[in-house]
N, C-alpha and C positions, 0 to 999 in steps of 0.2 A: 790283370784282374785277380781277386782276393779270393783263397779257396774257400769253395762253400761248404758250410755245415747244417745238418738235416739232422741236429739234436735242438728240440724245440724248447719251447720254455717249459713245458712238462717234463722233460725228459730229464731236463738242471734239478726241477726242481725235486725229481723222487731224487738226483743222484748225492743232495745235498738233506736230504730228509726231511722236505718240504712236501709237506700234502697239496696237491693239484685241488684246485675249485672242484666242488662239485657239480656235476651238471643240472641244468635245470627240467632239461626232456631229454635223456639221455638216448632214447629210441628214436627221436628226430635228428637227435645231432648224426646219429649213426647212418640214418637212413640217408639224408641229406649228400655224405659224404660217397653210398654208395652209389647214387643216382649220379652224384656228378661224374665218373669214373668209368660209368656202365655206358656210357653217349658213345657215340659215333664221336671219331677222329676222322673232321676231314676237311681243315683250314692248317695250313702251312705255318709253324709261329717261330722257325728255326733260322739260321744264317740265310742271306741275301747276296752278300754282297764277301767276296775275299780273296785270295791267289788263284790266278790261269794254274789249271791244273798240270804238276811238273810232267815233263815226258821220262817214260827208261827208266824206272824205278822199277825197284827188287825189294820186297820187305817180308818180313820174318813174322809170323803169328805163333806165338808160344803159350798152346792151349793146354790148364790145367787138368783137363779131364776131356778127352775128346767124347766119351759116353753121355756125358753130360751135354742133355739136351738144347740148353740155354750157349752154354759154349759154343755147339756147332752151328748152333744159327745164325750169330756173332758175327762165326766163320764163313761162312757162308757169306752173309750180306758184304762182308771184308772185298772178299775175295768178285762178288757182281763188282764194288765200287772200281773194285782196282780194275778189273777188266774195260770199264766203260774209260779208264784215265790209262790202258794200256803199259797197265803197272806186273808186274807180276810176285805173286804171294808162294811163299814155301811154308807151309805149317806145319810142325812140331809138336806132339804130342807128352804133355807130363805123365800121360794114364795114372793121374791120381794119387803122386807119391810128391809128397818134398825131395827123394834123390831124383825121383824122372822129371820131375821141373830144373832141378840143377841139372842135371844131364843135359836138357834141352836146350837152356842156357846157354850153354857151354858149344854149343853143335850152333847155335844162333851166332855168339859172338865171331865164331871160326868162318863163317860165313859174312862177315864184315858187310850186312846187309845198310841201306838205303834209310830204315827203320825198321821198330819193332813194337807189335803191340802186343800186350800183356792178357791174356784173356781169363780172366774167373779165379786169381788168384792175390792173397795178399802182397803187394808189392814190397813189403817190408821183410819176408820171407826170404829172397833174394836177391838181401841190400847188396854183396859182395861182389855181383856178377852185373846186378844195374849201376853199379860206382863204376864197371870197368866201360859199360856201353855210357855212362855219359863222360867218362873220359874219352872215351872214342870219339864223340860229339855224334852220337848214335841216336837222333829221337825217339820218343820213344810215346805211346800215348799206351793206356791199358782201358779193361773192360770190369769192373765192379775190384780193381784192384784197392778198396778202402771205404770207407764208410761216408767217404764225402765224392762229391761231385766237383771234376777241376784241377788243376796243377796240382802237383805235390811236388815242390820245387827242389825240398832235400832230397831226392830220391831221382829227381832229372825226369817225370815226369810232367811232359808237357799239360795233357788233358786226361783224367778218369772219367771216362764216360758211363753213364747209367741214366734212368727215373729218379726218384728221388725216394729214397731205400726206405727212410721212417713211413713217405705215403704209401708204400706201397704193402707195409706193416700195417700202418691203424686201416688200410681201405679191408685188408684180410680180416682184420678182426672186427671192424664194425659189420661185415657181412655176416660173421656168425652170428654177433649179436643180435642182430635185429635175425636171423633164420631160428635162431634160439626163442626168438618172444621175449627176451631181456631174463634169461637166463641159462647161459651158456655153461656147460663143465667140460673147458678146454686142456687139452694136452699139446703143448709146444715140443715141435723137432726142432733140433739145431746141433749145428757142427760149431766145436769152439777152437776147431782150426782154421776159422776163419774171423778175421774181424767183424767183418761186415754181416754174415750168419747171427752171430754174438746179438750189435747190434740190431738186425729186425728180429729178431724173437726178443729184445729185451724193451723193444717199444710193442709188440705186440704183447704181451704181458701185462708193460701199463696198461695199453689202451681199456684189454678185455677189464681190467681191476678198477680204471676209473670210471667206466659205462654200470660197474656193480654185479660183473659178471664172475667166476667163480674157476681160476688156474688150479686144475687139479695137481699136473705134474710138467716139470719142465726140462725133457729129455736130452743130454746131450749125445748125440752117436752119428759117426764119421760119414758125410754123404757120399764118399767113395767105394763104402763098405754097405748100401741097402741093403742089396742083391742077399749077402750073406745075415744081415744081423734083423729086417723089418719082421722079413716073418713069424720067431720066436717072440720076438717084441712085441710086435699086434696081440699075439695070443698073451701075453705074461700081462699086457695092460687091459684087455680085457676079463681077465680071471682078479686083478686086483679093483678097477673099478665099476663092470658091468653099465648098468644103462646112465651112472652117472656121467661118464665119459659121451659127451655130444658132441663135441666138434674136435675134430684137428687142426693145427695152425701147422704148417710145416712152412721153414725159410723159402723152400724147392719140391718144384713137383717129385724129382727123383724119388724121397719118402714115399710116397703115392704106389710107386710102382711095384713096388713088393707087398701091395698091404693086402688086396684083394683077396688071394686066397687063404689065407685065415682068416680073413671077415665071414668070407664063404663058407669055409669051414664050420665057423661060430653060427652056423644057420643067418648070417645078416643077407642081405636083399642089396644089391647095390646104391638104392636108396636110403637103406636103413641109418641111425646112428652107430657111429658115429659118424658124422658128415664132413667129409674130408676138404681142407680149404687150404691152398698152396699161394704164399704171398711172391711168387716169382717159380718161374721165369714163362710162364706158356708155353709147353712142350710139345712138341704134337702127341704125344700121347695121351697127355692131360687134356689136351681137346678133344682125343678121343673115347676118354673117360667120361668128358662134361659131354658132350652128345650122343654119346648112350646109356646115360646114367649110372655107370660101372663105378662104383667106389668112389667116387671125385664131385665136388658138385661147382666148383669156383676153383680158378688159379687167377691172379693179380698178374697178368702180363706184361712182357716190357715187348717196345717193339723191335725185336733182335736184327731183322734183317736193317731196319733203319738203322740199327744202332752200329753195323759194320760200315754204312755208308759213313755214318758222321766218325768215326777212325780216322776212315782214308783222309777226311776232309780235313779232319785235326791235323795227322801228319803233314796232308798238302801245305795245311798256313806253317807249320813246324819248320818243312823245306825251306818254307818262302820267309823262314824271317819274324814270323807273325805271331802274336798271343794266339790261344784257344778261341773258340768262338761265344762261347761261354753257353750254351746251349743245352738244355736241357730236354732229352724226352721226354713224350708222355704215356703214362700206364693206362692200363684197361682192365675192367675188373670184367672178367669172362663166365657168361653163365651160360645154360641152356637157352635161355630168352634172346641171347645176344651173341649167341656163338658160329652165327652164319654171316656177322658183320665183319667189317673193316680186317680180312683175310682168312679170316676163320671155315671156309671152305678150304682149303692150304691148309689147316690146322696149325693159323701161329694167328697172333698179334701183326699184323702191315695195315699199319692206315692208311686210308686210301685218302691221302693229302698231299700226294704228289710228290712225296720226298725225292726220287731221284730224278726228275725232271728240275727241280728247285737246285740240287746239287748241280748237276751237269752245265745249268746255266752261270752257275757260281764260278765255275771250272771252265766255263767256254767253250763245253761240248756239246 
């Protein structure tokens, strides 16, 4: 199957210096997009049918950032799939460095594991050390390792697994839009250590510019570094653009997490603007910001723990011989209205569509 790409005809058309149509109800198209997104997930649309699940397998998870909330969930759901296939998972921590990803690396390939998946990191990053694991005939599948969803064949990736990183961009910004009244002044976080970062703040961007909304500033600064650099930042962008500043787009909730006590500070109200709106990943913390109204009011979810089953399930066909299953998850756009559905008491995104019943029967367990 042919890797898939989630740069739309808009996305060609700004990169070639073509202006996008303009819309004709640009508050409906926005609305439309957030109402389909906000629904209950809970019909099954993923793999049916593929390989009896192997026995006696050992596999490696080489997690960019274990702080990183989206990562351990990943992890997490990895590590249930394996246990139901009697697999067993060793995970490795980057803590957020390109040399502790290559350290990791390195501690992965010594361990001449079963496979290995990639989690929260550019796979291009550590072309040097994935040429030595597909020399080894080492599978390998990853977790938002690239801007597309699916093989990346040079690289001996089997399957890149995610949503679909541009929806999960315009669903962010059409929320603000339409929470704005069709007049948004957005500020974009993003890390340009990452590709895929890059890419959703750079459709998020368009999206807010061709609904007619209003990018004030488009922040690059490292999501491994919040902790130390959001708080000065909150306050330095507050004192440059006051109450024009209404909504945030951050790539990841992690931004989120340092912003509150300077908002606090600035006398804001956890509701106040600017209104905080995270296009990934559903953290539980960011659920627990969107149900107490604390700085946060929307994060664009993926379903993480799904997303560690359909790994296993990728390596499983990998084992066995087999293409990717070509599967794509689905987002959810998480608000206070909707934050008690489809696992949000847990505080994450898990549709309650029966994923790992669906897997196990895939698998013959």
């Amino acid at each position: 199957m042919q890797r898939r790409t989630f740069l739309q005809l808009g996305v060609a058309c700004l990169a070639f210096g073509i202006a996008s149509p303009t819309l004709a109800d640009p508050m409906a198209a926005a609305k439309a997009v957030v109402d389909k997104y906000a629904s209950k997930v809970e019909k099954w649309d993923g793999p049916t049918t593929g390989p009896k699940g192997a026995a006696g397998k050992t596999i490696v998870v080489l997690g960019a950032d274990m702080k990183n909330g989206g990562i351990l969930g990943v992890t997490k759901g990895v590590e249930e799939a394996a246990a139901a296939l009697g697999w067993t998972v060793k995970t490795l921590d980057g803590a957020g460095s390109i040399g502790g990803r290559t350290a990791a690396f390195g501690q992965a390939l010594a361990l001449n594991p079963d496979g290995i998946i990639i989690n929260g990191f550019d796979a291009v990053e550590q072309k040097p050390a994935m040429e030595q694991a597909k020399a080894a005939k080492i599978p390998m599948v990853a977790w938002h390792a690239a801007p597309t969803v699916g093989p990346i064949d040079d690289l001996g990736i089997v399957a890149n697994v995610s949503t679909d990183p541009m929806e999960v961009s315009k669903a962010a910004a059409d929320w603000a839009f339409v929470d704005a009244k069709g007049k948004p002044g957005v500020i974009i976080f993003t890390d340009s250590t990452y590709q895929i970062a890059i890419a959703k703040a750079d459709r998020m961007k368009k999206e807010i510019e061709d609904l007619g909304g209003k990018v004030l500033e488009y922040v690059d600064t490292p999501i491994a570094e919040t902790s130390q650099r959001m708080p000065q930042l909150t306050t330095s962008l507050l004192q440059k653009y006051g109450d024009a500043w209404t909504h945030s787009l951050a790539i990841n909730d992690l931004y989120f997490d340092f912003m509150g006590p300077s908002l606090a500070a600035a006398g804001k109200s956890g509701t106040d603007a600017p209104i905080n709106v995270a296009a990934g990943d559903g953290s539980e913390s960011a659920y627990q910001r969107i149900r107490s109204s604390q700085f946060q009011k929307v994060t664009v979810a993926e379903p993480l723990n799904l997303q560690g089953w359909q790994l296993v399930d990728e390596l499983n066909r990998a084992m066995a011989g087999e293409k990717w299953s070509g599967y794509i998850s689905p987002l959810h756009v998480v608000t206070s209205d909707n934050v008690e559905f489809d696992g949000g008491p847990d505080n994450r995104f898990d549709p309650g569509n029966g994923y790992r019943d669906e897997y196990k029967k895939v698998w013959g367990k």
